[in-house]
C-alpha positions as CSV (number, residue, x, y, z in Angstrom):
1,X,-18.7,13.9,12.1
2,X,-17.2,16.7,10.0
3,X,-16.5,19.5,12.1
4,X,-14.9,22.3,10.3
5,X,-13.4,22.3,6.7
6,X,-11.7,25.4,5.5
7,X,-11.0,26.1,1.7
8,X,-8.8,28.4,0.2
9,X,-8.3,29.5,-3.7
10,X,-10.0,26.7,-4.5
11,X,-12.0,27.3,-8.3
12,X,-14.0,30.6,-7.4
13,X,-13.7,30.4,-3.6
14,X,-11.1,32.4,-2.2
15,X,-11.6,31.9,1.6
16,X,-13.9,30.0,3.4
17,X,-14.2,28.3,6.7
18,X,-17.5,26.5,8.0
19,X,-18.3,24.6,11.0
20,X,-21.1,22.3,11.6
21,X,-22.6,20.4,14.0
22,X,-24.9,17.0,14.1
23,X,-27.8,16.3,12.6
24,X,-29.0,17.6,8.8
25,X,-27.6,20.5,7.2
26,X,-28.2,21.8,4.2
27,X,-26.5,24.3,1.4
28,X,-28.6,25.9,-0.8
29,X,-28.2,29.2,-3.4
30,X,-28.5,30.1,-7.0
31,X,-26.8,27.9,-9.9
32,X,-23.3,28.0,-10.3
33,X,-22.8,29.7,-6.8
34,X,-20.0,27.3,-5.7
35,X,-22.8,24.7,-3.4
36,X,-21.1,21.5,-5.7
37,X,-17.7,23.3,-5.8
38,X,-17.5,22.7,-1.3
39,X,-18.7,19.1,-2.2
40,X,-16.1,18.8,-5.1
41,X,-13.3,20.5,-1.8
42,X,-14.5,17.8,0.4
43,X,-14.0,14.9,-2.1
44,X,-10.6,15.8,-2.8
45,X,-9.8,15.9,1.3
46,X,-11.0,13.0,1.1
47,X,-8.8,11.6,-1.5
48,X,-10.4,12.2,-4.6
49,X,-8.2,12.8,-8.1
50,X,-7.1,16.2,-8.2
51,X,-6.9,19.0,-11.4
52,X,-4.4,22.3,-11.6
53,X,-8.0,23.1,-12.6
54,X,-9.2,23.4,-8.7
55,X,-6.9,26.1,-8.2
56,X,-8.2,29.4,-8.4
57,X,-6.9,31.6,-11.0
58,X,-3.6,33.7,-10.1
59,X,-3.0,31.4,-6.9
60,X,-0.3,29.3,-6.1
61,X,-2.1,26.5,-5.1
62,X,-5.5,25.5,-3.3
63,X,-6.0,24.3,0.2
64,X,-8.5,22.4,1.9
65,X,-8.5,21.8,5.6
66,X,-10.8,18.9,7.7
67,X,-11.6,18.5,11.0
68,X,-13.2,15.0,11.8
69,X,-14.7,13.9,15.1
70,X,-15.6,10.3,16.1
71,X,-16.4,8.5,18.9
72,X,-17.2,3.9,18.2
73,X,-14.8,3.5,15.3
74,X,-12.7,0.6,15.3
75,X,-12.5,0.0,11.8
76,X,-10.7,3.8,11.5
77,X,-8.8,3.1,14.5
78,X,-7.2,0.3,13.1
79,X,-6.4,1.8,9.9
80,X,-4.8,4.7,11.7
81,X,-2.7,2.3,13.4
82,X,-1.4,0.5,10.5
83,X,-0.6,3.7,9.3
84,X,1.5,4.4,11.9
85,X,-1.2,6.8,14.0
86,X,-1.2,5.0,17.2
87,X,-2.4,7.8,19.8
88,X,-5.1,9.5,18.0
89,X,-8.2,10.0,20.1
90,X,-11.2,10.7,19.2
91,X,-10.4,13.9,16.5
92,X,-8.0,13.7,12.9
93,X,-7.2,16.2,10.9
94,X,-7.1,15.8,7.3
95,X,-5.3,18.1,4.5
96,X,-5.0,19.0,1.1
97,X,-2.5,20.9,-0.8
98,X,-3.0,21.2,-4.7
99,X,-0.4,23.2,-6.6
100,X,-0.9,25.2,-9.9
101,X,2.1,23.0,-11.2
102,X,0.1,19.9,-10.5
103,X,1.7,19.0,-7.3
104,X,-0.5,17.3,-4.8
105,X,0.5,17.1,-1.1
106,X,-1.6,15.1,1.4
107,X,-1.3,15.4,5.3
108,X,-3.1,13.2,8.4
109,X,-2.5,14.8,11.3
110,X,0.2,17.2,10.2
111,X,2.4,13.9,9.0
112,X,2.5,13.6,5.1
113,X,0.8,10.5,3.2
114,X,0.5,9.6,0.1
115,X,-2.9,10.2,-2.0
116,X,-3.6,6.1,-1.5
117,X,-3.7,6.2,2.5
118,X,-5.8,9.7,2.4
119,X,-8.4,7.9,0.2
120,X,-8.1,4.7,2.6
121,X,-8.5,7.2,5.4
122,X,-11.1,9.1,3.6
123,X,-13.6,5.8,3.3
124,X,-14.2,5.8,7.0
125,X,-14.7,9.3,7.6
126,X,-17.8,10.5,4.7
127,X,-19.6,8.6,2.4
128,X,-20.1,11.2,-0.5
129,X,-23.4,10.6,-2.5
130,X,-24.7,12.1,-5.6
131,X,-26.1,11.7,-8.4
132,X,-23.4,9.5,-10.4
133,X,-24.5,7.4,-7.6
134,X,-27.8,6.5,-9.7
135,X,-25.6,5.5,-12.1
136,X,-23.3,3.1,-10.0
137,X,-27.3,1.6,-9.2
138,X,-27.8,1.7,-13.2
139,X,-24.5,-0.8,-13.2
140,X,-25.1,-4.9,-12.5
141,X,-21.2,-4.4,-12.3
142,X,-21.7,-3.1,-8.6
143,X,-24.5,-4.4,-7.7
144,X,-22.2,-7.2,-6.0
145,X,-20.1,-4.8,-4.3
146,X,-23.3,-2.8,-3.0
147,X,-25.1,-6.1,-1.9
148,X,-21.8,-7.1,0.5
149,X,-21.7,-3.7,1.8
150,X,-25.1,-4.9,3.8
151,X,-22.6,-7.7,5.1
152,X,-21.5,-8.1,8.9
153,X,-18.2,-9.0,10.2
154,X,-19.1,-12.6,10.0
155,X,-20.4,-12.1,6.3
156,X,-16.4,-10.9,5.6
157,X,-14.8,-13.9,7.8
158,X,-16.6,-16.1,5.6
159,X,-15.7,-13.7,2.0
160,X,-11.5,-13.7,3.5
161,X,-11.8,-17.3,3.8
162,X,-13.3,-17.7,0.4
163,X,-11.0,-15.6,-1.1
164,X,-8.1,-17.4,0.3
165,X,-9.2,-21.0,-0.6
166,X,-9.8,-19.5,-4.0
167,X,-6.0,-18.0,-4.5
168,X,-4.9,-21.6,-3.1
169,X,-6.7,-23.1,-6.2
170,X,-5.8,-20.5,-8.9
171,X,-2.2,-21.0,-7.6
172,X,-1.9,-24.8,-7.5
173,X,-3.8,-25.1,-10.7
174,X,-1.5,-22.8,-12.5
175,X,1.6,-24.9,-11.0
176,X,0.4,-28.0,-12.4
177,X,-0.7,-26.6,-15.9
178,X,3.0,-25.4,-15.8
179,X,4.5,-28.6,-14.9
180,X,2.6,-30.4,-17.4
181,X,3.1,-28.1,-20.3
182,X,7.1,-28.3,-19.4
183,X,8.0,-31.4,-18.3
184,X,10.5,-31.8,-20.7
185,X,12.0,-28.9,-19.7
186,X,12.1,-30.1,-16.2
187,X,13.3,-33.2,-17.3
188,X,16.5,-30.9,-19.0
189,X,16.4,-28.5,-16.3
190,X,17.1,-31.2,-13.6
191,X,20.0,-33.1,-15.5
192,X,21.9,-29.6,-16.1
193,X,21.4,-29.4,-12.1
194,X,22.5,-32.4,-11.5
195,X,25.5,-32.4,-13.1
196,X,26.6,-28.6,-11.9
197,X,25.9,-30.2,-8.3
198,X,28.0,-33.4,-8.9
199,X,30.8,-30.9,-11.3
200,X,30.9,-28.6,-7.8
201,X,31.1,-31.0,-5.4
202,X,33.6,-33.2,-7.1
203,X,36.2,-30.0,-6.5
204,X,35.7,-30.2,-2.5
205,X,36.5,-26.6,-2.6
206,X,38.1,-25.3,0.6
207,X,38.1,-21.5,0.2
208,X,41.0,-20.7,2.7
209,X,43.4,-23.5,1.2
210,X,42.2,-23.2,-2.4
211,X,42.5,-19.2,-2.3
212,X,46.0,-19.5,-1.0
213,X,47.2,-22.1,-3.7
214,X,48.4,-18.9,-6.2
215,X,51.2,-18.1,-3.6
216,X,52.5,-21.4,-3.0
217,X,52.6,-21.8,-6.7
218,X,54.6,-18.5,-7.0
219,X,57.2,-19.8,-4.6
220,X,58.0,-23.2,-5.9
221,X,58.3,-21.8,-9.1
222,X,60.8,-19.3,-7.8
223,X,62.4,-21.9,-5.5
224,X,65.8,-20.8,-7.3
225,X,66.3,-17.7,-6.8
226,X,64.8,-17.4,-3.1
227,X,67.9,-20.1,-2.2
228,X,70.3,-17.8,-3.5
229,X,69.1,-14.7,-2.4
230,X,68.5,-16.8,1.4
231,X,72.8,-17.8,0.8
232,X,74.1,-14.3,0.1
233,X,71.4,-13.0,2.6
234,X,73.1,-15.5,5.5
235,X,76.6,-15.0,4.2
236,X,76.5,-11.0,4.4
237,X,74.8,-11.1,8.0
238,X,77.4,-14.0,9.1
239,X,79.9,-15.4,7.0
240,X,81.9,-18.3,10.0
241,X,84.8,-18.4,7.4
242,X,85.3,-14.6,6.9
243,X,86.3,-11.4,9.2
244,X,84.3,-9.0,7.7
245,X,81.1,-9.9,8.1
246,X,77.8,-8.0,9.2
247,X,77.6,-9.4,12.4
248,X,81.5,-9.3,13.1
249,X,81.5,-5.6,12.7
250,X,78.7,-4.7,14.7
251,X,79.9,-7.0,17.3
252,X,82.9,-5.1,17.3
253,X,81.2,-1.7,17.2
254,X,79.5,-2.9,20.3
255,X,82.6,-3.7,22.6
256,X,84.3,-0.6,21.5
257,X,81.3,1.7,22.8
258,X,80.8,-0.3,25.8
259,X,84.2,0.2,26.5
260,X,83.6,4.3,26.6
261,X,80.1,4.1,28.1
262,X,80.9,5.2,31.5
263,X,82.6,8.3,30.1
264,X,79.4,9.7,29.0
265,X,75.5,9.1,28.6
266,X,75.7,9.6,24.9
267,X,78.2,6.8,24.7
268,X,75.7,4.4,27.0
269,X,73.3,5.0,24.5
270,X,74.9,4.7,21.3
271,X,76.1,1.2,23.1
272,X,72.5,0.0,23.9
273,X,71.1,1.2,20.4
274,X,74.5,-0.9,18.9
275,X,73.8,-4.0,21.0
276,X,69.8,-3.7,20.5
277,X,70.6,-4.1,16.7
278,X,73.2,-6.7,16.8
279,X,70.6,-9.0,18.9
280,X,68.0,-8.7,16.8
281,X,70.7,-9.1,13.0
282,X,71.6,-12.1,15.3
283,X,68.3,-13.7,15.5
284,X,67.8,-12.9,11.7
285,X,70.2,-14.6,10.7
286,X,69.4,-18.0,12.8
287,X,65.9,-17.7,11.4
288,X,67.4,-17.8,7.6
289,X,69.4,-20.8,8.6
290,X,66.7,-22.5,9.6
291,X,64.2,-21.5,6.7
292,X,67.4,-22.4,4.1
293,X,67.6,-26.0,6.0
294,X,63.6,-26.5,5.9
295,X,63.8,-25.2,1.7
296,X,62.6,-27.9,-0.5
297,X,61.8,-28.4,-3.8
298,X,58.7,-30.7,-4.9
299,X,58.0,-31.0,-8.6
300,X,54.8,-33.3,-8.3
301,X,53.8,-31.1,-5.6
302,X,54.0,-28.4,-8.3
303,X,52.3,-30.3,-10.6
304,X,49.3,-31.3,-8.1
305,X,49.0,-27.1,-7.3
306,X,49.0,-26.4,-11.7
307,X,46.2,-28.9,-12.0
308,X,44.1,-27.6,-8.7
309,X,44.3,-24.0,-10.3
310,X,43.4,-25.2,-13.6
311,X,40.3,-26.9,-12.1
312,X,39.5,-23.8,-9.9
313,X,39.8,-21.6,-12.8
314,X,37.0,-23.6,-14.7
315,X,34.5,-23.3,-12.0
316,X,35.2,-19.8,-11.6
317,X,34.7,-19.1,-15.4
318,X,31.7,-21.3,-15.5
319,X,29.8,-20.0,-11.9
320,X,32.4,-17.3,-10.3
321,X,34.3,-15.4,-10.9
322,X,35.2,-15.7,-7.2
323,X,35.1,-19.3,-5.2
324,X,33.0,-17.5,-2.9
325,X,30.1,-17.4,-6.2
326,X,31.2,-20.8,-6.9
327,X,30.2,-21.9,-3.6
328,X,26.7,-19.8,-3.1
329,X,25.9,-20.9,-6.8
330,X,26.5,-24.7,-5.8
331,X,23.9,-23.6,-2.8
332,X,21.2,-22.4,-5.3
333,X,21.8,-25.6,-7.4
334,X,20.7,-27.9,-4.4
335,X,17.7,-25.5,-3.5
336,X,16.4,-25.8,-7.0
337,X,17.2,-29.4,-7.5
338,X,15.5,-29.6,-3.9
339,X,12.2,-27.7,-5.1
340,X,11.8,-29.8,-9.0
341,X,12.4,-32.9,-7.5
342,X,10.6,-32.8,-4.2
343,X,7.0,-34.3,-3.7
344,X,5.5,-30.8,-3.4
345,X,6.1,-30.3,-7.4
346,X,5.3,-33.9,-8.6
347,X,2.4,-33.8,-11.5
348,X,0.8,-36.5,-9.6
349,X,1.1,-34.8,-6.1
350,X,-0.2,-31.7,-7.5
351,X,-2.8,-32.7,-9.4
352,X,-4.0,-34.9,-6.2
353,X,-3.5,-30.9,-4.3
354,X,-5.7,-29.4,-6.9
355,X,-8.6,-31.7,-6.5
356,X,-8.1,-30.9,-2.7
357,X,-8.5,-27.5,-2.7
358,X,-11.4,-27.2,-5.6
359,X,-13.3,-29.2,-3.0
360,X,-12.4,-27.0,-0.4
361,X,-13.4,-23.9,-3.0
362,X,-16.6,-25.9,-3.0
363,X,-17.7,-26.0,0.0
364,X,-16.6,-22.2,0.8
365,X,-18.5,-20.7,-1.7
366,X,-21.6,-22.7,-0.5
367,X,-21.1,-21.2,2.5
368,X,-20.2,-17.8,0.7
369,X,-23.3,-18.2,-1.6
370,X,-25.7,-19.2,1.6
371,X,-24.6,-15.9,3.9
372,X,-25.2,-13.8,0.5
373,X,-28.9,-15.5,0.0
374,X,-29.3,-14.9,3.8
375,X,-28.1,-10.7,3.5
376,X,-30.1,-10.6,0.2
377,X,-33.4,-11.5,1.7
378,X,-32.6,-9.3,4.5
379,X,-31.7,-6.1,2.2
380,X,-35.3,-7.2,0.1
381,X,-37.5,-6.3,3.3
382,X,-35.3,-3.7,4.4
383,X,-35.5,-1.4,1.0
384,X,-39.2,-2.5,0.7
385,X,-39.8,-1.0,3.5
386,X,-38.0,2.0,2.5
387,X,-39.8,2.3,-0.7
388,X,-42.8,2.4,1.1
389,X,-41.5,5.0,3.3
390,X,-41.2,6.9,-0.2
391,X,-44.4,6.3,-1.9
392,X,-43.5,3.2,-3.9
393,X,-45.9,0.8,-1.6
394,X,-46.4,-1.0,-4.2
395,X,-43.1,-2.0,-5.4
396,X,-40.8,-4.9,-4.9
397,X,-37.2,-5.4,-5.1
398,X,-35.1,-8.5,-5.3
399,X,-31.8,-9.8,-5.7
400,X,-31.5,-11.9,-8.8
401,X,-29.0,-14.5,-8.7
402,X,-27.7,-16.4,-11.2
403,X,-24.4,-18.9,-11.3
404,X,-21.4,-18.1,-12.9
405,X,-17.5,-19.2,-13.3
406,X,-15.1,-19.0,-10.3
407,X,-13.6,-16.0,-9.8
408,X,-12.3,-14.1,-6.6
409,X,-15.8,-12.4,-5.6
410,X,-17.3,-16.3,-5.8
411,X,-19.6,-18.4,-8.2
412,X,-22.6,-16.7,-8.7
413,X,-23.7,-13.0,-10.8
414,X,-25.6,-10.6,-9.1
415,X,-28.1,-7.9,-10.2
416,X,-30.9,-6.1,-8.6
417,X,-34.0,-6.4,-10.2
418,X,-37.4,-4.2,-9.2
419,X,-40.9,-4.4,-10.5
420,X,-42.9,-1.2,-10.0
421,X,-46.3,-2.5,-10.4
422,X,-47.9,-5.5,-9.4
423,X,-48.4,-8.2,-12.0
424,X,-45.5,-6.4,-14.2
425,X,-42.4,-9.1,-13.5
426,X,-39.3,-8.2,-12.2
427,X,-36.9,-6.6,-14.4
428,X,-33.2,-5.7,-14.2
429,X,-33.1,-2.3,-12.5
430,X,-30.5,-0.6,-15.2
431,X,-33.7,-1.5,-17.7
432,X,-36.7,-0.2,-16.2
433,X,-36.0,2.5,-13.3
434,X,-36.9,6.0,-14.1
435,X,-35.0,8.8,-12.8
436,X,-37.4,9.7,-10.3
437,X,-37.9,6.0,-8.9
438,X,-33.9,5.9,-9.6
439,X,-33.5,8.8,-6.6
440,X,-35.8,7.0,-4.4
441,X,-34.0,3.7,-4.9
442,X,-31.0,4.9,-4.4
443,X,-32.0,6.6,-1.0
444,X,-34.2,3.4,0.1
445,X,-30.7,1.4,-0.2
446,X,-28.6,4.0,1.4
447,X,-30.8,5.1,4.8
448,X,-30.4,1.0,4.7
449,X,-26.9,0.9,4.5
450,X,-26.8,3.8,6.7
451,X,-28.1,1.9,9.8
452,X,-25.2,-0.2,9.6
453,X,-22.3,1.7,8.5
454,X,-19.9,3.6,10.6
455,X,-19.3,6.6,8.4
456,X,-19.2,9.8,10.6
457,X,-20.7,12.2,7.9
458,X,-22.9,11.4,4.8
459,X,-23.1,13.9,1.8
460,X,-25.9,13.8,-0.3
461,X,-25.4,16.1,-3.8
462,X,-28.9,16.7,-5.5
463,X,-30.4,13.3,-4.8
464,X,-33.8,14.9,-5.0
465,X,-33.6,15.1,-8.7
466,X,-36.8,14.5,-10.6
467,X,-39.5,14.2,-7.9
468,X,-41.9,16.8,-6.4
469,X,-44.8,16.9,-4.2
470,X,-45.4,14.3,-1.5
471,X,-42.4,12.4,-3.1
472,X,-40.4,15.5,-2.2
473,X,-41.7,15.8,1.3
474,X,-41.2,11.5,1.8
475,X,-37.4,11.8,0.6
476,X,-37.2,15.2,3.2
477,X,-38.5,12.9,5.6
478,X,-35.7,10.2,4.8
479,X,-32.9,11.8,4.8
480,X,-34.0,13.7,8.2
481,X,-34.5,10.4,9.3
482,X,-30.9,9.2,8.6
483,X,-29.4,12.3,9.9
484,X,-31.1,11.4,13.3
485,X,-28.2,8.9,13.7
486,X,-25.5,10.7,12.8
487,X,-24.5,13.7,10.5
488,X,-25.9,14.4,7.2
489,X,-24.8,17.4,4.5
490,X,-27.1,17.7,1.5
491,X,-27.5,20.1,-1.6
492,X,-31.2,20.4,-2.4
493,X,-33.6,22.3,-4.5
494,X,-36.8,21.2,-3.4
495,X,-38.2,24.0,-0.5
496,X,-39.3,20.3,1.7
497,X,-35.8,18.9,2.1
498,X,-34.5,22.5,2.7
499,X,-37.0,23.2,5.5
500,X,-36.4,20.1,7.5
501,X,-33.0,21.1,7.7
502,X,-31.6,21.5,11.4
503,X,-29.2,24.6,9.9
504,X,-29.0,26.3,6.5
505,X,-26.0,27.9,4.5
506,X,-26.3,30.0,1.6
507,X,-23.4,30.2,-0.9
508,X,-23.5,33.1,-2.9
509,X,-20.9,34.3,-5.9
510,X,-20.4,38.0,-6.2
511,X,-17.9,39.5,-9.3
512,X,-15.4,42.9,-9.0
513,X,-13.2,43.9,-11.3
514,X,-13.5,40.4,-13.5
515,X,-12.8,38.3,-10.4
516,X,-15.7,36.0,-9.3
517,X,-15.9,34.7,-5.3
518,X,-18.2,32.5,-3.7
519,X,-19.0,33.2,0.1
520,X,-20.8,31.2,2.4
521,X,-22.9,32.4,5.2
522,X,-25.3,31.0,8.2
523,X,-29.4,31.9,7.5
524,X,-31.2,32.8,9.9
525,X,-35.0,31.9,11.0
526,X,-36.0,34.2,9.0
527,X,-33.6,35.0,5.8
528,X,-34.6,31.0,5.8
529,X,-38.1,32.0,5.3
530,X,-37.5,33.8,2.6
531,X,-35.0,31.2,0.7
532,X,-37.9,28.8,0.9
533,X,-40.1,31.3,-0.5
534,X,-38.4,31.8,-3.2
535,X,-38.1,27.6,-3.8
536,X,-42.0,27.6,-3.5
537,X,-42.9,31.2,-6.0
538,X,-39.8,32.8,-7.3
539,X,-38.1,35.8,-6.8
540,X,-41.8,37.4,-6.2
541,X,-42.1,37.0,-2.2
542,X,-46.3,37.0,-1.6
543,X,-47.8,36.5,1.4
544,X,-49.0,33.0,0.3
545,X,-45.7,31.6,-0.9
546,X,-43.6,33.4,2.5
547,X,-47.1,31.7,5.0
548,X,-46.2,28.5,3.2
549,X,-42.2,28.3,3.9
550,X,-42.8,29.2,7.3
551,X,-45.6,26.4,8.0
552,X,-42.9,23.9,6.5
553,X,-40.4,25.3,8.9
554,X,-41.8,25.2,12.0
555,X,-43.4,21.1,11.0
């Protein structure tokens, strides 16, 4: 149930903050007061489209404030958790921020959402109903939608299951009126494939060797010079045949410090440092030897490396640039060749798969079309009864089906037909419902709905429209009767459904200075006596018309 909602510069309301409690309220007060302006707040908490209109003039923005209390809901518990909302017991707090600029910000719980998971949110929580509602009746487009409302749990097992047999069809039917529109491009497809696999493979790329071919290309082809420079390199370290070479001359550095060393520390050290260095020239100059002795020139092997590159260098312009591409492209290659060729895609396979699964689409909208039948009788009695309940004994509803192409709501077309009179035939209801009957329709269906929904608040906007006398008093009685269950918020007109009312506001709109407010306050027994009495005579209060409002209060 709603609990509180607060509104702030929203159109002509300024500040307002009401809490309410189970059972039936009601909001009455004079035209253009602001009663549909609190219903238009609530929709938008509840994620309805928002206008830089709501906001009241010279404000920054409007702000609308929920608190929602609920006790068995699963169906909201789940949601909240998918959300994210896993500890949330038994209370949520919804918000609503709408800028001047046209900024909307949405909050569950203090945490922001977007205007989507609100709305999702929303669904559970109220089920607004007004008079477009009559029109949504006036609609075989919803009449569908309205009839699998009525549904069970079981009822939407077998709708999912439906559903998914019939996305199973639509997509293997569309795969197989590809495939046979292109098969020549398969055909085409596949040898390109084929011979970028066979093109790939042929090269037996090995990415460490193949990336380090450009080096060993650069030394052979440089083999020249590296021989001389390794000569003078190994002659200047250690020339056997000459006294003044590297090595000959640190060597004698080194004995003539290590002759001094024990004169001084300085001298030790500058000895060390000098034999340090000569050890490690010494070493250098064995390893050239040994790299000069192992230097050898291959020209084939040149050639072999030219030819490798050139080969590389055409796979990498054709599916690189890098071998790495050239590799993970040759991957892709297999996977496609793997999906066009394999049984799975195969004309004949899938037309044998589309067969399949139309039977299988068969036999679940059977079962589909059976549950519906089953719920439509079902909903027949129950809004029967209803309409009996509001002084339409003696007419009959029914669920007119009628078959239809395959689509993702199922097989057959829906539209609820009504015949007022006896001996009149049944007729679509958009074609032969008038206003009046239209309200009391509309309220048959939804105290049956209500029975089995798990909405915590129900909002009913002028549903009374067009009836009077002991219709007025029968639709009173039904929408008390729904509010028995739960919580129930109306706007009404007629003195009967304002009087059977467990509590009464009355919104007001006063003007200063050019500005125009709307304030909302509780009635009393009495100021409640004379709102009625007003309803029933006007603005003149006799003694007849203030005797009457209190006999329908105190019923």
């Amino acid at each position: 149930m709603l609990q509180e909602i607060s509104i702030k510069n929203f159109a002509i309301i300024e500040e307002i903050h009401l809490s309410f409690e189970n059972g039936m309220t009601i909001l009455t007060g004079e035209t253009g007061a602001g009663k549909s302006i609190i219903i238009d707040a609530m929709s938008l908490l509840l994620g309805g489209r928002s206008s830089t209109d709501f906001v009241r003039h010279g404000a920054g923005k409007a702000e609308i404030e929920g608190l929602f209390f609920f006790e068995k809901a699963s169906g909201l518990l789940s949601a909240l958790t998918a959300i994210g909302f896993e500890d949330v017991h038994h209370e949520i707090i919804l918000r609503r921020e709408i800028f001047a600029n046209g900024r909307s910000v949405c909050r569950i719980n203090g945490q922001m959402v977007n205007l989507t998971t609100l709305r999702e949110i929303g669904e559970f929580l109220v089920d607004i109903h007004g008079q477009h509602d009559s029109q949504e009746l006036m609609n075989p487009k919803s009449h569908l939608h309205l009839l699998d409302e009525f549904g069970d749990e079981n009822f939407e097992k077998i709708k999912d299951s439906y559903q998914e047999k019939f996305e199973q069809f639509k997509n293997l039917r569309q795969q197989l009126t590809t495939r046979q529109k292109n098969e020549q491009e398969f055909a085409k497809r596949i040898e390109i494939l084929q011979f970028q696999e066979e093109e790939i493979e042929a090269a037996a790329i090995n990415l460490i060797d193949d990336e380090s071919l450009a080096g060993r290309r650069e030394k052979l082809n440089n083999i020249k010079n590296i021989a001389e420079s390794l000569s003078t390199a190994a002659l200047a370290l250690d020339d056997e045949d000459g006294d003044y070479s590297s090595l000959n001359n640190i060597r004698t550095t080194m004995t003539e410090l290590d002759g001094i060393s024990n004169f001084d520390n300085e001298y030790r050290d500058l000895a060390d440092k000098t034999a340090e260095s000569y050890y490690i020239l010494e070493d250098v100059a064995s390893q050239i030897r040994r790299v000069m002795d192992a230097l050898e020139f291959n020209p084939s092997e040149l050639l072999q490396i030219e030819d490798r590159i050139m080969t590389l260098n055409t796979l990498r312009k054709k599916y690189g640039p890098e071998l790495t591409d050239v590799v993970n492209y040759l991957e892709k290659v297999r996977l496609e060749l793997s999906e066009l060729t394999g049984s799975e895609h195969d004309s004949e396979w899938l037309d044998q798969a589309v067969r399949t699964a139309q039977n299988e689409l068969i036999k679940s909208s059977q079962a589909l079309n059976q549950e519906r039948h089953k719920i439509a009788a079902e909903l027949e009695q129950d809004i029967k009864h209803e309409l009996a309940d509001l002084y339409m004994e003696k007419a009959d509803f029914r669920v007119n089906f009628e078959k239809a192409k395959f689509s993702l709501l199922g097989n057959e077309h829906i539209e609820f037909f009504i015949q007022t009179n006896p001996g009149e035939g049944f007729k679509p209801l958009a074609k032969t419902a008038s206003g009046g009957e239209l309200s009391r329709l509309m309220l048959a269906i939804k105290s049956s709905f209500s029975r089995r929904e798990n909405k915590t608040s129900i909002v009913f906007d002028e549903v009374d429209t067009g009836v009077s006398g002991r219709v007025a008093q029968a639709i009173a009685n039904k929408i008390y009767k729904i509010a028995k269950s739960g919580q129930v918020l109306a706007i009404s007109h007629l003195p009967q459904v304002v009087a059977i009312a467990d509590t009464q506001f009355y919104i007001e709109k006063a003007s200063t200075n050019d500005v125009t407010t709307s304030t909302v306050r509780k009635l009393k027994f009495e100021e409640r006596v004379n709102e009625i009495a007003k309803m029933l005579a006007g603005d003149d209060l006799t003694k007849e018309a203030l005797a009457q409002a209190k006999r329908l209060l105190t019923k």
